[in-house]
C-alpha positions as a printed Julia matrix, in Angstrom:
278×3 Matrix{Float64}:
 -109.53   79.22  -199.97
 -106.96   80.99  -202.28
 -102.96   80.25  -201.24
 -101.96   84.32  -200.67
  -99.56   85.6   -203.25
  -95.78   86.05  -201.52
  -95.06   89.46  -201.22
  -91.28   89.07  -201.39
  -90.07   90.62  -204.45
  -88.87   89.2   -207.72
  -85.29   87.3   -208.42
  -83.05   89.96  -208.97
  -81.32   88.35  -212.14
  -85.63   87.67  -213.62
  -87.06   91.45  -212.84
  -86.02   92.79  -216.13
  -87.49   89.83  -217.83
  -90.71   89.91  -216.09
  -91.27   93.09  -217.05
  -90.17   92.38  -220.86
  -92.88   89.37  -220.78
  -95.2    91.2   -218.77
  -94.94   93.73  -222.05
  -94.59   91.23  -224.37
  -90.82   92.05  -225.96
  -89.38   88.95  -224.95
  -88.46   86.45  -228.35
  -89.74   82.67  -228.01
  -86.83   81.3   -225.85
  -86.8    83.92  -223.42
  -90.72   83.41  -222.99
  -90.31   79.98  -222.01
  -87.61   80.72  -219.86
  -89.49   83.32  -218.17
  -92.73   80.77  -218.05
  -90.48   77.98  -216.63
  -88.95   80.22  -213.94
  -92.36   81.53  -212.45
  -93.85   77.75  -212.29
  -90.88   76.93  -209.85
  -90.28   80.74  -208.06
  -93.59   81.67  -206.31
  -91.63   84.71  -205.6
  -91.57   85.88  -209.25
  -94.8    84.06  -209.88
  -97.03   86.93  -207.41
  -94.46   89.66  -208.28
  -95.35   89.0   -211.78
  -99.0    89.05  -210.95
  -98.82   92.12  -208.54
  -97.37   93.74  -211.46
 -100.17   92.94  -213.84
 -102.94   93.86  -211.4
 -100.97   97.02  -211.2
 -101.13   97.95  -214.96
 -105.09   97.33  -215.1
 -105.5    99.17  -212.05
 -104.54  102.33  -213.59
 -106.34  101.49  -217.01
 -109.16  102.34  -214.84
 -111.22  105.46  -215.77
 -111.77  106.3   -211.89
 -108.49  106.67  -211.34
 -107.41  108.89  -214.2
 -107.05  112.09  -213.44
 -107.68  114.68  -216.28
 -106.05  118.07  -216.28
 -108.22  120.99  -216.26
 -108.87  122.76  -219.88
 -107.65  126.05  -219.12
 -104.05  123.94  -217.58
 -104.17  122.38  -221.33
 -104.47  125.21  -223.28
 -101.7   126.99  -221.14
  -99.58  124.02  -221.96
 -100.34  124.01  -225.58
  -99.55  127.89  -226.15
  -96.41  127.78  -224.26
  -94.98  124.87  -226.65
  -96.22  127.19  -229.35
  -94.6   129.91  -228.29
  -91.01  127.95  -227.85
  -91.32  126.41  -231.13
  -92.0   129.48  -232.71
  -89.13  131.47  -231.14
  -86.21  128.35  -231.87
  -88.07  127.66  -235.61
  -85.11  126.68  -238.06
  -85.94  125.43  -241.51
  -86.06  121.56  -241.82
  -83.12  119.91  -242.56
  -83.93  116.92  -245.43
  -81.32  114.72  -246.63
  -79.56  116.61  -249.85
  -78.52  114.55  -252.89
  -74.81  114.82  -252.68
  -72.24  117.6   -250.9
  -73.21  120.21  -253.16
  -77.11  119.78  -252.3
  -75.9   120.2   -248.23
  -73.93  123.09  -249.08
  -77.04  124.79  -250.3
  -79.1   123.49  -247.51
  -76.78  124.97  -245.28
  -76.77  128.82  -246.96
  -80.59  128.52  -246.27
  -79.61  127.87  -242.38
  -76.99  130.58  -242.13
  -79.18  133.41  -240.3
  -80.35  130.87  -237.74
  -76.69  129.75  -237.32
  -75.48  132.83  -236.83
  -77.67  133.57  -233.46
  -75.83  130.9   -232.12
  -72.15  130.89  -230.55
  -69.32  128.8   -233.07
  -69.31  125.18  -231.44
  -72.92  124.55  -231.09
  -73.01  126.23  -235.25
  -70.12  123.56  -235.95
  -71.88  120.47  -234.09
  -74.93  121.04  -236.37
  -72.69  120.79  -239.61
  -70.78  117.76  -237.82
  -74.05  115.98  -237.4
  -75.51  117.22  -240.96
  -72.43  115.94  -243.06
  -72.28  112.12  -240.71
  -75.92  112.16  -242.45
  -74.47  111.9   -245.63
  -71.17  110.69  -245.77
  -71.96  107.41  -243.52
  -73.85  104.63  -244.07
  -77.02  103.32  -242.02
  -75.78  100.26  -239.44
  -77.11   97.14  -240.25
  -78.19   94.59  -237.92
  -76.68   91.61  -236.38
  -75.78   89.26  -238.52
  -76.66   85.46  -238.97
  -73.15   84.32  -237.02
  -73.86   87.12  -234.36
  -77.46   85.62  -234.03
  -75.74   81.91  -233.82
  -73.42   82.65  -231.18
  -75.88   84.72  -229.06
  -78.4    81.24  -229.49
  -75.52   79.26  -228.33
  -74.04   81.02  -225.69
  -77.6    82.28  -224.21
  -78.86   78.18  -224.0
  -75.4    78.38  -222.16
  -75.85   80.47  -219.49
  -79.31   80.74  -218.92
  -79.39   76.77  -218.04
  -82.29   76.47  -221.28
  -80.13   73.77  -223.31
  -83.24   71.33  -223.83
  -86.99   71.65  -224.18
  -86.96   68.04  -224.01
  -83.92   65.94  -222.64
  -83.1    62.92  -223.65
  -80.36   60.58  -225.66
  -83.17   59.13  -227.45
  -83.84   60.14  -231.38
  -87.58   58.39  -230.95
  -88.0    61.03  -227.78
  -86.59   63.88  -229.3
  -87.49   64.25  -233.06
  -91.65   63.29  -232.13
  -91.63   66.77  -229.66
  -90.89   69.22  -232.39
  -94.13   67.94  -233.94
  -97.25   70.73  -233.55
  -94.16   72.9   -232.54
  -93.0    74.52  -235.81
  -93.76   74.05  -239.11
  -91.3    71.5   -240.49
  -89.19   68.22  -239.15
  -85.58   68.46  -238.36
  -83.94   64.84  -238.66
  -82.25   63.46  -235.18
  -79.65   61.42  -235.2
  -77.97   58.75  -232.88
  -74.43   59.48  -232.6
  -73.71   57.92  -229.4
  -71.31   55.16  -231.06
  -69.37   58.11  -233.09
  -68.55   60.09  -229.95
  -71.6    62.69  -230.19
  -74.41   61.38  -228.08
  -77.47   63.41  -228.3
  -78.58   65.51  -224.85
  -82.06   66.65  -226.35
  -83.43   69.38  -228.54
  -85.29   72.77  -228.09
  -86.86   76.14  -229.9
  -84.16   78.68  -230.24
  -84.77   82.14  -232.04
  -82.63   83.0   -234.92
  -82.53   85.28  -238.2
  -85.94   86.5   -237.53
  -87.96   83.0   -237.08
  -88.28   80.05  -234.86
  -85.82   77.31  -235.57
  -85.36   73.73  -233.78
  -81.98   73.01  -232.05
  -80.25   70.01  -231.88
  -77.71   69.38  -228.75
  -75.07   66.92  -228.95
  -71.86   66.44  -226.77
  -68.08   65.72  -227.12
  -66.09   65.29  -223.8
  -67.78   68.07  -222.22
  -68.46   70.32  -225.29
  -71.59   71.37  -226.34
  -72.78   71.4   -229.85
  -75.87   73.03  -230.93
  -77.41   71.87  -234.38
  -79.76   75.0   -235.52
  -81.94   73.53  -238.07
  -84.57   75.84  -240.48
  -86.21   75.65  -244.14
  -83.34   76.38  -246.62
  -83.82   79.07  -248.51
  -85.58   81.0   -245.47
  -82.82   83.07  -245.08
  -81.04   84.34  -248.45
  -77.51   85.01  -246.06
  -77.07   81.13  -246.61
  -74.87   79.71  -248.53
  -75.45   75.7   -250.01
  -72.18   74.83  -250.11
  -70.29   73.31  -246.87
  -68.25   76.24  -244.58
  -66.62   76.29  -241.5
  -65.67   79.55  -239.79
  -64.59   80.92  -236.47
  -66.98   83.91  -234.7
  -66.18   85.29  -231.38
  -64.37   82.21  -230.24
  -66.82   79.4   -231.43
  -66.48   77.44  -234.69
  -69.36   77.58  -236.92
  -70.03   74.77  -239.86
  -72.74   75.95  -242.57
  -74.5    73.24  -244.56
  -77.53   72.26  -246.49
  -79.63   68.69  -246.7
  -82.89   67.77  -248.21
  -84.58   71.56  -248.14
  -83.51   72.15  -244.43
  -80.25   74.12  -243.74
  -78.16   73.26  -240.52
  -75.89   75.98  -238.38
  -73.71   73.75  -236.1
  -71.82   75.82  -233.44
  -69.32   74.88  -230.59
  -66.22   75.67  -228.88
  -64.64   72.51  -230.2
  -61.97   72.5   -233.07
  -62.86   72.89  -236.61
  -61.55   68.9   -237.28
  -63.71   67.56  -234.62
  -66.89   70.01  -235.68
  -66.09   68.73  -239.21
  -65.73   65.09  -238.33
  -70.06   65.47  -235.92
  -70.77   67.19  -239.61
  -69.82   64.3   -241.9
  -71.28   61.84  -239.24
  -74.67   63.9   -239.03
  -74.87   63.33  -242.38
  -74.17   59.85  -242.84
  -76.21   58.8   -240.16
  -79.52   60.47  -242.0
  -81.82   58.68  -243.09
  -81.78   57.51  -247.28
């Protein structure tokens, strides 16, 4: 016999993220967060399930309703009918001020059926389409500190926990597609806590967690020369409030990250490297 699924509702703080793994939007990390969670919450675990029962449910053809054809057609020739009545000539990009000032001669009988502020909004909006430039995404630091702070809070430091190199280096393997080094710094004042996946720039990356009297330092670990944004040579710099030390090793590149002071993050860095294997 079956064990019933609970019927109390999800974790407040996991609904949204049920639903974003339930539609598949969720990046690596969050997946296994969200997988961890619902093997321990048998709350989230049947809400999760209720909600995918729901979604095939009404996937069903018998319980689609379809609207009647003379209902469609109304539809259709009243959209017709609005978009005929509000028609104003497409607006492309011009090349340049002058190509927008002739753009907007072509518009000037549609503007003028309209009052003065909606008229100026529409030039507002048509000149910010030339004169500024598209956003870019976050960048690689943004993407660091949001790994480092989100293996923070969300209590998803390690995959795999443990002080031991000879435990933690032999996980990644099957994992991802190359083999970050792990070091014993234990005797240097950095002993290891473990590793995990994190998500960053785009791919999947290894992490490497060390400590310092309560600080955390993550080790993000990749191919070099996966990312063009990175530099080879050695730089430290401050984002948001963490310290950031950029470097590059024997075709792998290494982000580490903490809220410790650029001497100390310096002194793990030269230690790291030292400790590597010849």
């Amino acid at each position: 016999m079956s064990t019933p699924i609970p019927e109390a509702g999800p974790c407040t703080a996991w609904e949204e993220l049920l639903n974003g793994y339930l539609d598949g939007e969720l990046d690596a990390a969050h997946v296994m967060d969200v997988e961890r969670h619902i093997a321990g919450c048998p709350a989230c675990a049947g809400a999760l399930d209720r909600m995918a029962r729901v979604r095939q449910l009404v996937t069903l053809d018998d319980v689609r309703w379809r609207a009647p054809p003379a209902l469609r057609d109304s539809v259709i020739a009243a959209l017709a009918r609005e978009r005929s009545a509000s028609a104003v000539p497409p607006l492309d990009r011009p090349a340049g001020v002058t190509g927008l000032l002739g753009r907007l001669r072509t518009l000037r009988p549609a503007l003028q059926r309209w009052s003065i502020v909606p008229s100026l909004a529409v030039l507002a909006a048509a000149l910010l389409l030339v004169v500024l430039p598209p956003r870019g995404g976050p960048s690689l630091e943004q993407d660091l500190v949001a790994g480092h702070v989100r293996s923070l809070l969300a209590e998803h430091l390690t995959d795999v926990a443990s002080s031991n190199q000879h435990t933690v280096k032999p996980w990644f393997g099957g994992r991802i597609d190359f083999s970050p080094p792990v070091v014993d710094l234990a005797a240097r004042g950095f002993p290891l806590a473990g590793g995990r996946l994190d998500y960053i720039g785009g791919r999947v990356v290894a992490a490497l967690v060390y400590r310092r009297n309560g600080h955390v330092i993550n080790v993000f670990v990749w191919p070099a020369g996966s990312d063009a944004r990175v530099a080879s040579t050695f730089k430290a710099r401050a984002h948001e409030g963490y310290t950031l030390l950029n470097w590059s090793e024997a075709g792998l590149t290494y982000w580490a990250i903490s809220d410790l002071n650029t001497v100390e993050l310096k002194e793990f860095q030269e230690d790291f490297l030292e400790a590597l294997p010849k």
